[in-house]
C-alpha positions in Angstrom: 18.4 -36.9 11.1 16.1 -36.6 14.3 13.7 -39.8 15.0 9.9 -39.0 14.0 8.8 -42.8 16.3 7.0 -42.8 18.6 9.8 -43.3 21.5 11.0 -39.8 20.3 8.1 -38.0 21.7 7.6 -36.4 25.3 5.0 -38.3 27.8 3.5 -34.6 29.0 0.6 -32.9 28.1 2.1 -31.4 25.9 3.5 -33.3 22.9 1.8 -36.2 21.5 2.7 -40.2 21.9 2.7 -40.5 18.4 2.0 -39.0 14.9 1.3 -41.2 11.6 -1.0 -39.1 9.3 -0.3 -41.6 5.7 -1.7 -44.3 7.3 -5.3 -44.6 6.6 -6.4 -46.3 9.7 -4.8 -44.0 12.2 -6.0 -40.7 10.3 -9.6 -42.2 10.4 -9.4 -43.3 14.2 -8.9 -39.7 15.8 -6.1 -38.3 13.8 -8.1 -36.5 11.6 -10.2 -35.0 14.2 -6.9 -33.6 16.0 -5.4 -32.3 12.8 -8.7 -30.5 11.8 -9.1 -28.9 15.2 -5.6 -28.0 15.4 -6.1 -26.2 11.9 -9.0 -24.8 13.5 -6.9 -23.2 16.4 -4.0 -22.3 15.1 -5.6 -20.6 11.8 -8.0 -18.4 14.3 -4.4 -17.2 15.7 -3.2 -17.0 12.6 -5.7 -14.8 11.2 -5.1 -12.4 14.1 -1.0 -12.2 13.6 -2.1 -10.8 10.1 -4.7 -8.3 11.7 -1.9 -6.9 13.8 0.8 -7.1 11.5 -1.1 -4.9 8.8 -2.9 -2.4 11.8 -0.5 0.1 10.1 -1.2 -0.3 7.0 -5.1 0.9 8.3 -4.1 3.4 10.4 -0.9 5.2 8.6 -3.8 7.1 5.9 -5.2 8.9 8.9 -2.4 9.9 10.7 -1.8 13.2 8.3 -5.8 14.0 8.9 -5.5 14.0 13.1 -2.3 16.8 13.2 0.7 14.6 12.4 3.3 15.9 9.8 4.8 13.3 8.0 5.9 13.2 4.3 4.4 10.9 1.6 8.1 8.9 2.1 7.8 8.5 6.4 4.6 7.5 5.6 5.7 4.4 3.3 8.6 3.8 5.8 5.7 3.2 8.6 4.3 0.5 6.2 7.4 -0.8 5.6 8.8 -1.8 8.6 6.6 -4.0 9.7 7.6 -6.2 6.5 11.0 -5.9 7.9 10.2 -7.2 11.0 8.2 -9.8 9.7 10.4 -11.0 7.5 13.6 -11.2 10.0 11.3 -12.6 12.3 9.9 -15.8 10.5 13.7 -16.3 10.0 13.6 -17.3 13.6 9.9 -18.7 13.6 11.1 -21.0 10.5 12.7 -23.2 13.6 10.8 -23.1 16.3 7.9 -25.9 16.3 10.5 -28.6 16.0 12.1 -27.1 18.9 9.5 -26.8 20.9 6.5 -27.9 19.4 2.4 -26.3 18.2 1.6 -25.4 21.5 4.2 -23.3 22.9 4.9 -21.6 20.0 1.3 -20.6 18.6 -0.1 -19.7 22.2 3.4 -17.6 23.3 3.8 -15.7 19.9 -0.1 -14.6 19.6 -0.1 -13.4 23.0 3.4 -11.3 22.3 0.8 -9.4 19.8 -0.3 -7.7 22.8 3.0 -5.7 22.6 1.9 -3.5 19.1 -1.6 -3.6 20.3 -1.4 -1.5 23.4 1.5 0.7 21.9 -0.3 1.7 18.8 -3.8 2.2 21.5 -1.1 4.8 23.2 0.7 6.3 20.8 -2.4 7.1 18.1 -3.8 9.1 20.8 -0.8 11.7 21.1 -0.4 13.9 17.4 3.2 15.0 19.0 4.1 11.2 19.6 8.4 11.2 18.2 8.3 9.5 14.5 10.8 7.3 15.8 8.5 5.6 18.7 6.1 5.0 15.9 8.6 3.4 13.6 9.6 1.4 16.7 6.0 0.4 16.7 5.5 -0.3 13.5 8.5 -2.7 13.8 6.5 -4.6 16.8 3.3 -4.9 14.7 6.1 -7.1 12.7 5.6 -9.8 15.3 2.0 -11.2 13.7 3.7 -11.4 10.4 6.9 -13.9 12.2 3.8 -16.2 13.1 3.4 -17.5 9.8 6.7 -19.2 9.5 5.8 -21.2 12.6 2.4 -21.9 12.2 2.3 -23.1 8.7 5.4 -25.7 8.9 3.4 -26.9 12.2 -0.3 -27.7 9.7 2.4 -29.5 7.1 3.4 -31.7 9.6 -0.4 -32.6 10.8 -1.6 -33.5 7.4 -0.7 -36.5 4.9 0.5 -35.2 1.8 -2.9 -35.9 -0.5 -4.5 -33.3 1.6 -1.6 -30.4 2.3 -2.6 -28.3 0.0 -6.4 -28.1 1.2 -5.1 -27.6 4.5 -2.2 -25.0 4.4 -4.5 -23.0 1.6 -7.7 -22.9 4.3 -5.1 -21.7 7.2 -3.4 -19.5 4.9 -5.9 -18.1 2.9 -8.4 -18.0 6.6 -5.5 -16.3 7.8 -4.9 -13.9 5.4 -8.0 -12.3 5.8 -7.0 -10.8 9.4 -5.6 -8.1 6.4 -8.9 -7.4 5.6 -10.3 -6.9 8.4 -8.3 -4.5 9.9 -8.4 -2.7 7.0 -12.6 -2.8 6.7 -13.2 -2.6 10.3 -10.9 0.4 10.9 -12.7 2.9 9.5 -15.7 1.8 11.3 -14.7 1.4 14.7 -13.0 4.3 15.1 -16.1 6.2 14.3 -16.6 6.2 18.0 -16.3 5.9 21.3 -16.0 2.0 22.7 -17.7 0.6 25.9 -19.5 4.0 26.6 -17.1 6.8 26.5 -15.1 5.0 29.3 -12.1 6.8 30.4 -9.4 4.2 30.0 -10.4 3.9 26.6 -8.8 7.7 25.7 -10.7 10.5 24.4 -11.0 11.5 20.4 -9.2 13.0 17.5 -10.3 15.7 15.4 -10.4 14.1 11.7 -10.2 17.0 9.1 -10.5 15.6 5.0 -11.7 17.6 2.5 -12.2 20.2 4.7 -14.6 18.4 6.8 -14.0 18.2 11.1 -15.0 15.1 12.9 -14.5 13.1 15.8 -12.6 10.1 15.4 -11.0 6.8 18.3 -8.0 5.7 16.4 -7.1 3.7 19.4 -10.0 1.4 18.9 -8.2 -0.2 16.1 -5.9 -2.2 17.8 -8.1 -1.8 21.2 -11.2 -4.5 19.4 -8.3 -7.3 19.0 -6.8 -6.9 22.3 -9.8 -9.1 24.0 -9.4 -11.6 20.8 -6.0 -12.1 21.5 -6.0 -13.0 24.7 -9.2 -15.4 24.2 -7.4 -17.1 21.2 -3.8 -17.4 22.9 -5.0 -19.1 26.4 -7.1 -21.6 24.1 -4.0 -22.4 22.0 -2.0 -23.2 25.3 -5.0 -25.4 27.2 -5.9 -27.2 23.6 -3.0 -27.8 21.5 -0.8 -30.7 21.2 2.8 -30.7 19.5 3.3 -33.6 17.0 6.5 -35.6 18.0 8.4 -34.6 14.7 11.9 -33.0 16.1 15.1 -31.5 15.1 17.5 -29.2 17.2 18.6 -25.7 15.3 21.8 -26.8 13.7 19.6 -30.3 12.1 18.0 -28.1 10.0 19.5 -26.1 7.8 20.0 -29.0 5.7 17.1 -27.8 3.5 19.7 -25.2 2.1 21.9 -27.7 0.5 18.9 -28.2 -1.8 18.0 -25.9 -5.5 14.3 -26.5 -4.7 14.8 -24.4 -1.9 15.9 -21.5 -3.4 13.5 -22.1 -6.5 10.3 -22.1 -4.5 11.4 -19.3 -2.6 11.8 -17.0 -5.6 8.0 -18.3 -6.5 6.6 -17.7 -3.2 8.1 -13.8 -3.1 6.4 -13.5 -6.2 3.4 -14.8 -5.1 3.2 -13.6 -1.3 5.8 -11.3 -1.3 3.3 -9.3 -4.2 0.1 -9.7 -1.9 1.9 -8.7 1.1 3.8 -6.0 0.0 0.7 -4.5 -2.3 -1.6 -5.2 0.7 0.3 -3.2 3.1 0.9 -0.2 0.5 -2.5 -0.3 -1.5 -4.1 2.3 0.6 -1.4 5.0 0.3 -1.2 4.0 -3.6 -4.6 5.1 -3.7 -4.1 8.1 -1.8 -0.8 9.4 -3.6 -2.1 8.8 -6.9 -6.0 9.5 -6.7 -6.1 11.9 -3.5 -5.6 14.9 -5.1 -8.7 15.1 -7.6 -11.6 16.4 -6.1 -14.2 13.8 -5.0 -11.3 11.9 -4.2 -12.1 8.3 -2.8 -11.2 7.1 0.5 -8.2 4.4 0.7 -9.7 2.3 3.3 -13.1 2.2 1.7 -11.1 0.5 -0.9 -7.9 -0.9 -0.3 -9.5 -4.2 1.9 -10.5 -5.7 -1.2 -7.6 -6.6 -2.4 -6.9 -9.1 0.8 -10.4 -10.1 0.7 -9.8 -11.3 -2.9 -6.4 -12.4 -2.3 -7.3 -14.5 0.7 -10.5 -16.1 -0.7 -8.6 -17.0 -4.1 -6.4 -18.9 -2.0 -8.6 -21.0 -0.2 -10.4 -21.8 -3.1 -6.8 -22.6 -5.3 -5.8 -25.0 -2.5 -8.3 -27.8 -3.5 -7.7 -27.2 -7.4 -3.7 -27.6 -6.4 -4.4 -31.2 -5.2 -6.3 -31.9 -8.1 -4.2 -30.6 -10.9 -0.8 -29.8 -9.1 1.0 -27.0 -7.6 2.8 -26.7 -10.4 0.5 -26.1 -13.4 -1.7 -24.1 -11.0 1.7 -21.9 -10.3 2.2 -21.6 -13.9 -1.4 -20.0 -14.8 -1.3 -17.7 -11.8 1.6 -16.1 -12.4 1.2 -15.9 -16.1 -2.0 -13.9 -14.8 0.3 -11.9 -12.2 2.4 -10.7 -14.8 -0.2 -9.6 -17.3 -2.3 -7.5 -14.0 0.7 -6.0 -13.3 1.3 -4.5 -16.8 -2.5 -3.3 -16.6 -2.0 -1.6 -13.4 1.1 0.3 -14.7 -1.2 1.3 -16.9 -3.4 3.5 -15.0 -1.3 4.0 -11.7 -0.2 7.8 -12.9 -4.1 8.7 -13.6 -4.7 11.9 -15.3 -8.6 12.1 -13.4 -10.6 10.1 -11.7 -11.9 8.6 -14.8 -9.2 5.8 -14.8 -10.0 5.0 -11.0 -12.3 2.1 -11.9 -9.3 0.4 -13.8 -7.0 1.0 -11.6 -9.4 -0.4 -8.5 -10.2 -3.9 -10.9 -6.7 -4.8 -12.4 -5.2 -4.9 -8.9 -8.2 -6.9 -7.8 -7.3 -9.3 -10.5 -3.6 -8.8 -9.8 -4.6 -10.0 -6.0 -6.6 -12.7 -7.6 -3.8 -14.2 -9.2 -1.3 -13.9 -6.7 -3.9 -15.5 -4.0 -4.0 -18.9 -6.2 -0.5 -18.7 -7.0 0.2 -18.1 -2.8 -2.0 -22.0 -2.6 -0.4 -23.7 -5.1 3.3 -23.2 -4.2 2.2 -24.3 -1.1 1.5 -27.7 -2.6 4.9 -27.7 -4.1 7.2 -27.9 -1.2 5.3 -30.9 0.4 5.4 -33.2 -3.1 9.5 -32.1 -3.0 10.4 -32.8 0.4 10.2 -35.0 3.6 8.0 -33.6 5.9 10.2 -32.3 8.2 12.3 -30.5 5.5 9.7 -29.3 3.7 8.1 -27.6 6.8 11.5 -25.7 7.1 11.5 -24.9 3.3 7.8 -23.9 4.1 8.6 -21.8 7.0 12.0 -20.2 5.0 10.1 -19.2 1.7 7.7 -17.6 3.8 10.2 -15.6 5.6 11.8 -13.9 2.6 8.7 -13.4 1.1 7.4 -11.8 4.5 9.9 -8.8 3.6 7.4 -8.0 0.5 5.5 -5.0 2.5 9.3 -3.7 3.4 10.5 -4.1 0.4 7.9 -2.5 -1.8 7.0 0.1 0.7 10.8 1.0 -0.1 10.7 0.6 -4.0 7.2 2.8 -4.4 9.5 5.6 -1.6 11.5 5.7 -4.2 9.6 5.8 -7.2 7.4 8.4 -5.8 10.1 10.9 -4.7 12.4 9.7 -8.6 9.4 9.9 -10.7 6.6 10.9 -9.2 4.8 7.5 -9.6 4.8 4.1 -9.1 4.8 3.1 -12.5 8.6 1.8 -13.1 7.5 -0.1 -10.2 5.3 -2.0 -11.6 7.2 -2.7 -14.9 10.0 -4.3 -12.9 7.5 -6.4 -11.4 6.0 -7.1 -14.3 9.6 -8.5 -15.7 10.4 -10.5 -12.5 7.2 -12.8 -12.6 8.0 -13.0 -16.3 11.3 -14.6 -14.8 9.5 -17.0 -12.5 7.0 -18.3 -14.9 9.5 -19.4 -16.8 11.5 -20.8 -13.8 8.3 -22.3 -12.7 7.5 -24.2 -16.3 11.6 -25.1 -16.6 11.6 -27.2 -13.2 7.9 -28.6 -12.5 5.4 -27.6 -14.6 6.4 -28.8 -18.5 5.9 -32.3 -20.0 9.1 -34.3 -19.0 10.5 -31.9 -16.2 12.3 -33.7 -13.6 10.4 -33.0 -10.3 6.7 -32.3 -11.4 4.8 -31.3 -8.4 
């Protein structure tokens, strides 16, 4: 097992002398300010990964109206693969910062989100740009959602364990909401033309919906972050510190040797996996099933408030999980998930537009849900683990449930060119959180269980 003392920790500038979080008297005399500020930091990064890593999502409803010719299934695949990537990716984050520690690893991976940024400002401006550069693309936008598994174990480690969940819900649930802003400020800011027409910005788009031309910039959408993530990156590397917790690559796959592992992991792809993968493919949703009555509502005038509710539901659940425990928090939330999901198979194959407004507030509530359930799993792992372990089970879960927007952009593919809708979908979903509340009330949350957490 690798030595958390002080001795074990690097005399540079960049990793700190000495880290001791329970004890009351060293949080209070400057280790609460640098755990706060590096929450601060890190979850301003963090909340750009997600920006980047759901740019497709915001931009793939418009491609069709600007002259390209994809089908309803390319279309999913472009919001799909950036699940892939994210989710193979934070298989490798999961063991970075106890390789080589906060700062490194949160300054070097958000400025890699310069990568999808300028290829997506390029390649949005070209209507005969190949389908497979644009999948390639969509792949690299996959490197904001490999953040999370880095950043996340790095706040566990910061924290003592009576204030985890708080902290991970404020980063993650802060975080989360780079999905809704892409997705709100999309539509805007491609409206026109940024820093006066100039000409290294690119010229427009002609936009035809509904039968209606105008003048669009999709490159602005990943062109506004570009300045962010530089600004953000460079302050991670001149402000962070690395706490002296440390284990090399092989040390750590001792977490898997554990059941809790795998147990939290099925809870948190019910519970993230669901938000990310119904984030990423709520727009199109709207658009396959509502776009073809007339009057029909634009997706991304729409589909951001499912992240906003989401991502607020999980800050707020991250205070109630220290309270009442990750576990009976867990329990209600996905009770709640499973009996959303039922209502939205319920009006997902509208017959008019009449059943919009159901369709729009059960997966509000089905976001709801999975945001307070996405905080108080959170809180599990820590009251489970050792902190080193349980920023590795942290980092794991987080990867396989980072395959959610791959995964269900798949699954509603296929739905939609078997049946024509996405309602079997969302009856096997319905069945699997079923599964996991149970799972969930088996191992932590009933009267007498062995681990409560």
């Amino acid at each position: 097992m690798p030595s958390t003392a002080p001795s074990s920790a690097k005399p540079t500038g960049t990793w700190l002398a000495h880290w001791d979080p329970e004890n009351p008297t060293f949080w209070s005399h400057g280790g609460s300010a640098v755990a706060w500020r590096t929450l601060a930091i890190t979850t301003a990064n963090l909340t750009l990964a997600f920006a980047a890593w759901f740019l497709v999502s915001a931009l793939v409803v418009r491609l069709p109206q600007v002259g390209y010719r994809f089908s309803p299934s390319q279309l999913f695949w472009l919001t799909a693969m950036p699940g892939l990537a994210g989710g193979t990716l934070r298989l490798i984050h999961m063991f970075l910062t106890p390789m080589f520690g906060t700062r490194h690893v949160v300054a070097l991976s958000t400025l890699s989100l310069l990568l999808p940024l300028l290829g997506w400002f390029f390649a949005v401006q070209d209507p005969d740009t190949p389908y497979w550069v644009l999948l390639f693309l969509s792949f690299l936008a996959g490197l904001g959602g490999g953040n999370f598994s880095s950043f996340m174990p790095s706040t566990s480690l910061f924290f003592p364990k009576r204030l985890l969940g708080t902290a991970l819900a404020i980063q993650a649930g802060v975080g989360n909401l780079g999905v809704s802003i892409v997705q709100f400020v999309t539509p805007w800011v491609i409206g026109f033309a940024l820093l006066g027409g100039a000409t290294f910005m690119g010229g427009s788009q002609t936009l035809v919906r509904n039968g209606v031309e105008s003048q669009v910039y999709l490159q602005n959408a990943p062109a506004v972050f570009i300045p962010f993530v530089l600004v953000f990156g460079i302050t991670a590397w001149l402000i962070l510190k690395s706490v002296p917790v440390k284990a090399n690559f092989a040390e750590q796959f001792d977490i898997f040797k554990s059941r809790h592992t795998w147990s939290m992991t099925s809870l948190y792809i019910m519970t993230f996996g669901g938000f990310s993968g119904l984030a990423a493919t709520f727009p199109l949703l709207i658009k396959e099933g509502f776009g073809g009555f007339e009057g029909a509502p634009d997706p991304l005038k729409w589909a951001f408030w499912g992240p906003l509710v989401g991502s607020l539901a999980r800050v707020a659940a991250g205070p109630l999980s220290d309270r009442l425990g990750g576990a009976r928090v867990t329990h209600w939330a996905g009770i709640g998930m499973a009996a959303c999901t039922v209502l939205v198979a319920m009006n997902v194959s509208p017959a008019s537009l009449d059943e919009f407004p159901m369709f729009v507030a059960s997966m509000l509530a089905l976001f709801f849900f999975a945001g307070i359930g996405n905080a108080s799993t959170f809180k599990q792992m820590p009251m489970l683990f050792a902190p080193r372990q349980a920023a590795g089970v942290i980092g794991f879960t987080a990867a396989i449930a980072a395959y959610g927007p791959f995964l269900f952009g798949m699954l509603f593919a296929w739905s939609f060119g078997a049946f024509g809708s996405a309602m079997p979908v969302f009856y096997g979903l319905a069945v699997y959180f079923a599964f996991n509340v149970m799972l969930n009330w088996r191992m932590y949350a009933r009267r007498g269980a062995a681990h409560p957490c």
